[in-house]
N, C-alpha and C positions, 0 to 999 in steps of 0.2 A: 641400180648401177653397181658396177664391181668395186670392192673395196681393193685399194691398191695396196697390199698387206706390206709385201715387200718396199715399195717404195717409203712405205710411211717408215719402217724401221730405220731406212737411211736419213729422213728426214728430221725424224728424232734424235739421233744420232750427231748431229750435225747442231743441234741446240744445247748439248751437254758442253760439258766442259771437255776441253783437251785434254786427256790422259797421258804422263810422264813415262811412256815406255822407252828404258836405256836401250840403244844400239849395243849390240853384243855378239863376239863371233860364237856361233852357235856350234852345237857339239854335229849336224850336219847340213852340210851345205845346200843353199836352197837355188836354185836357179832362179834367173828374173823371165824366163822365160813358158810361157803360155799356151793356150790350142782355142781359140773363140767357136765353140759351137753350134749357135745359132746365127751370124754374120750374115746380116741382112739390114732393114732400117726397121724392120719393127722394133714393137719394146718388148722382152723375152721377160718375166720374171717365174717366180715360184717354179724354181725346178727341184727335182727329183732323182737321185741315181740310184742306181740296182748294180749288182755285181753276182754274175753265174760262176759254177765250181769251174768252169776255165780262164778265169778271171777277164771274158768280156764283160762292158760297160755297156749301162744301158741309161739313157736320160730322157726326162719330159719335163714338159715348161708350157705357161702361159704366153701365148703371141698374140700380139691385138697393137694396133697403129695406134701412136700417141694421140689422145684427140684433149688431152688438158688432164688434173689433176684425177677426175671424179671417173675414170678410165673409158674404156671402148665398148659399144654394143657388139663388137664382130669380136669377142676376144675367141682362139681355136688353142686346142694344147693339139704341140708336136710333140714328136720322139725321134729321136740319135742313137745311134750304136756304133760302141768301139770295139773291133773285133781285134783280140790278140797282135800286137805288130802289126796292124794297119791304122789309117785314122779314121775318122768321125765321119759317118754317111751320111748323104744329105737328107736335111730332117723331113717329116711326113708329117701331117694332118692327121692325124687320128682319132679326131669328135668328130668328124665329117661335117654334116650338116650344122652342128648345133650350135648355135651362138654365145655369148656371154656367160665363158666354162672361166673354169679357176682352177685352182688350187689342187694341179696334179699329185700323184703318189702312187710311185709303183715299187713291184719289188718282182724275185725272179724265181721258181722252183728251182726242185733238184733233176727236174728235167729239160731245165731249158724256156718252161712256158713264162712269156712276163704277162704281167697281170695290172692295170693300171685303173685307177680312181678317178676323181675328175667331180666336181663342183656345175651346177647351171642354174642360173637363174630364174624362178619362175617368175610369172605375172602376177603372181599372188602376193608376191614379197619375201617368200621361201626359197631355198637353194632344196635343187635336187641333185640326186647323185647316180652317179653311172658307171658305167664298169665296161672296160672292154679286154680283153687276153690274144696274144700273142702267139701261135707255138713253136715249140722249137724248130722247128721249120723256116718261119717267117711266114706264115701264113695268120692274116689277122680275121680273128675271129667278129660274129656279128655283136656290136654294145647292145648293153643289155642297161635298163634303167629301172634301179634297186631301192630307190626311193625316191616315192613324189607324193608326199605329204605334211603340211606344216607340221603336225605333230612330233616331227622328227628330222624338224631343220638341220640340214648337215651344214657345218663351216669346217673346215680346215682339215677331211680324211687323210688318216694316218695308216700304212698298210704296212701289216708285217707275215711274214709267212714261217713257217715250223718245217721240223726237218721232215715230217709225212708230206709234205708241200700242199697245208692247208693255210689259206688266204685269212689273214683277220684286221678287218677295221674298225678304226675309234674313231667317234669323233664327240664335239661337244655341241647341242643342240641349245635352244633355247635355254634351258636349265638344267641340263640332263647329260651326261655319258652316257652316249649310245655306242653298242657293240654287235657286230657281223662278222660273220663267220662262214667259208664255205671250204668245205671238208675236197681233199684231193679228188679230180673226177667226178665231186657227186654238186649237187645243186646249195643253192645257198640256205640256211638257217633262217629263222626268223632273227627279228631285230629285236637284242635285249637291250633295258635300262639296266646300267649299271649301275649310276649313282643321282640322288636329285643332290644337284648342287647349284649354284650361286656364281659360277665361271663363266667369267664375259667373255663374249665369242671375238676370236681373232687371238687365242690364243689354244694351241693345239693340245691332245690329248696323247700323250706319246706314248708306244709302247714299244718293245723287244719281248724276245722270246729264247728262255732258255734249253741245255740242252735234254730237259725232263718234259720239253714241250708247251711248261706252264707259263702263261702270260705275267708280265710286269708293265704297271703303268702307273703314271704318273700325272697330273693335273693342277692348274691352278683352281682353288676354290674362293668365296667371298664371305663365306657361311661364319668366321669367324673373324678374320679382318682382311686379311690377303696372303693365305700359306701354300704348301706346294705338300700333296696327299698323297700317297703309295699304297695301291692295291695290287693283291695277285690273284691269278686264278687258275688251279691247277687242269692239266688237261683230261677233259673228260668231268670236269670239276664245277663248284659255285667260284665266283667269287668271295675272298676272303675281306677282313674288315677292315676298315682305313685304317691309315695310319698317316700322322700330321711328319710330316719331315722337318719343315722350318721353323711351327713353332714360335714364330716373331710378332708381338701385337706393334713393332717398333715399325716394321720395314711393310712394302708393299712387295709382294714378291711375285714372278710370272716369268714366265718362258722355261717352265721345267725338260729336263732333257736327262734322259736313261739310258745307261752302258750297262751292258753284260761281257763274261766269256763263262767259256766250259768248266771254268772249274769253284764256279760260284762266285764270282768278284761281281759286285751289282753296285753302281756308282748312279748316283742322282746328283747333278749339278742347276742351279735359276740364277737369274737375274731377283739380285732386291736393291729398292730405294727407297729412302725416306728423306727429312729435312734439313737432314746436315752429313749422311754417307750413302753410296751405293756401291755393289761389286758383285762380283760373283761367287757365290756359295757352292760350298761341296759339302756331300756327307754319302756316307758308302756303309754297306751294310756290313759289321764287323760277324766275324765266326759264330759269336754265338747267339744269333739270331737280330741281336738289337741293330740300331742305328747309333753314328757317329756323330758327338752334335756337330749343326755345321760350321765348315769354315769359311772363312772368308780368304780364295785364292787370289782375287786381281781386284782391287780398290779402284773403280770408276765405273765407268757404265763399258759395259762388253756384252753385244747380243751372243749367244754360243751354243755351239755345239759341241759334242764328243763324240768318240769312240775308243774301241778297246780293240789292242791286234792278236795273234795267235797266241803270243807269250806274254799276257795278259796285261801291256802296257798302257793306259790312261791317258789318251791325245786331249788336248780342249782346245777349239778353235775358235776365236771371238774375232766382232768386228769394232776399233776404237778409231782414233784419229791420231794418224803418224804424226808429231810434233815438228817433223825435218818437212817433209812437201804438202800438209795440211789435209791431206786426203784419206778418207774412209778407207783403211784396207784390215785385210785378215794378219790374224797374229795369233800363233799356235805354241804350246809349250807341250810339256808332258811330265806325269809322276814320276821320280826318278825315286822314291823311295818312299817309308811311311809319313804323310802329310807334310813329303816334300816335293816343291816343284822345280822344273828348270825357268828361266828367264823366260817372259816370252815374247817372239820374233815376230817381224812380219814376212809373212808367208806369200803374199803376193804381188807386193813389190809392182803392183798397176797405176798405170797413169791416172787413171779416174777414181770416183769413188764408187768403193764396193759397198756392197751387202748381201750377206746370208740368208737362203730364203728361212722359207718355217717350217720345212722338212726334210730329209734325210739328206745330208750335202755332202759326208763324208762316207769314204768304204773303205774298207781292208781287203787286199788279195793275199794270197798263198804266200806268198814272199813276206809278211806282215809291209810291204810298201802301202803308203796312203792314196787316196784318189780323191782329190778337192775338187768342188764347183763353187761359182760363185755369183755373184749379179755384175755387174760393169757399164756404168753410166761412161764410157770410151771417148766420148768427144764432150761430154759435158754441155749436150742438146738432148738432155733425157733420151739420148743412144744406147737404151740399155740392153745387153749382150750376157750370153751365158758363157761365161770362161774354164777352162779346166787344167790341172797340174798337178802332175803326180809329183809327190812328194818320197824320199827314199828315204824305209825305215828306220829306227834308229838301231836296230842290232846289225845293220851295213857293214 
């Protein structure tokens, strides 16, 4: 059966305690209003957005009809496209035949081709994984399936592409970081181990890529109590040797999350809990090579994400529980200076409760404007819906 990743985070979520975020006019103004891009009655979750150098949108998501907690045999990932000043086309099917798929992840070259991942079920009790591509045309190309072996259980592909517009995936298997790789035009690599770790599955292997093309990534591991690891690997390169970011035998820590830009800013943010605090931690990689210890930016439980805009601004977007209508929604700040932050707001301002999938939910255009997605339980009949709202920068 599919594990319902996403739904469990809101269910979690929802057993925490109510976090104290003050109402505050914010330094810019957010609209209450939305764009639903899967509107239909199935339940959409684990989506994915991509964004091309003309700042269309691109999305995929898990669809499968409610059938109770322990999810659907038919689950199919679709995909969405926003083209420049137009809206959201009607979504497609694009695992065709195959059933009980999961855990989308695409991202876009620099010409246009999208590239998308995707989770299946075997009857073995393994997940396999498959690949289908896009081209700039709109022309979809034939899936290709890239692993079907327990040896190399995939949960949770994470897909990042480089400025040559070669594809690379993580993910976390059984006990293991596994990584793929397929070079621009040409065929895919074999599947390396990265690392044997101790990282329970259901939580993702993240990575970005800078502008020297070398991979950054990050992981929860168990190998020492519960810490969040940073390796790199230069292009054309090994990978280099861990390094513990948190550090903490106190907290249990997980859901690590990696921002980059061009001019070297490399920021890691987790969730940690333990028996009497949780929050979200930051630490960024300071000039002269080392690490910052971390902080503690937002004292409660906050799932989250980040990203970083053109003029190398530090957004973090969490999901907590608004204290005024009770409801699960998104609430975003940003670094406004060294190991300061602004207030943070909610962002989306929806009826229902949300939650952020486990993959890439935020992007930057040209303009540094933000591009959110999100989950939305709408009617609160496990109506769950992909939402989206662009957010306007903060140098407006």
């Amino acid at each position: 059966m599919l594990k319902q990743y996403a739904k469990a985070i809101v269910v979690v979520s929802l057993l925490c305690v109510t976090i104290n975020c003050r109402k505050h006019e914010s330094e810019i103004e957010i609209s209450d209003s939305y764009e639903n891009i899967s509107n239909d009655t199935l339940q959409a979750a684990m989506a994915s957005i991509s964004i091309d150098g003309q700042d269309n949108l691109y999305v995929v998501w898990k669809s499968a009809p409610w059938t109770g907690p322990y999810g659907s045999d038919s689950a199919s990932i679709r995909f969405s496209m926003k083209t420049t000043g137009k809206g959201w086309t009607e979504s497609v099917i694009i695992s065709e035949q195959r059933q009980k798929c999961d855990a989308p992840s695409l991202v876009v070259d620099k010409a246009g081709n999208v590239h998308i991942v995707w989770i299946e079920l075997h009857e073995g009790g393994y997940n396999k994984l498959y690949y289908r591509a896009r081209n700039s045309v709109g022309e979809w190309q034939a899936t290709e399936e890239l692993v079907n072996n327990p040896d190399y259980h995939v949960e949770l592909p994470y897909l990042s592409i480089d400025s040559d517009g070669g594809v690379h995936v993580t993910w976390c298997g059984w006990n293991e970081i596994f990584y793929l790789f397929k070079p621009y035009n040409e065929s895919w690599e074999n599947i390396v181990s990265v690392s044997c770790v101790k990282s329970p599955m259901g939580n993702p292997a993240n990575t970005e890529i800078d502008s020297e093309n070398s991979l950054h990534l990050v992981y929860q591991d168990y190998t020492t109590f519960s810490d969040i690891w940073y390796l790199t690997k230069a292009s054309g390169g090994s990978w280099n040797e861990m390094v513990n970011l948190s550090n903490n035998s106190q907290l249990v820590c997980w859901n690590s999350r990696i921002a980059l830009d061009d001019n070297g800013h490399i920021a890691v943010t987790w969730h940690g809990y333990g028996w009497e605090e949780q929050g979200i931690y930051y630490s960024q990689k300071l000039n002269d090579g080392e690490w910052s210890i971390p902080d503690c930016i937002f004292a409660g439980y906050g799932y989250q994400q980040m990203c970083i805009d053109n003029s190398g601004t530090l957004y973090l977007f969490f999901v907590t529980k608004d204290i005024e209508n009770g409801n699960m929604d998104v609430y975003y700040g940003f670094e406004n200076g060294e190991n300061s932050w602004t207030e943070f707001v909610n962002v989306t301002k929806s009826p229902g409760q949300s939650g952020l999938g486990l993959c890439r939910n935020i992007v930057v255009d040209a303009n540094d404007d933000l591009h959110l997605i999100w989950e939305e339980d709408l009617g609160g009949q496990n109506n769950w819906d992909i939402l989206y709202k662009k957010i306007e920068g903060r140098h407006k």
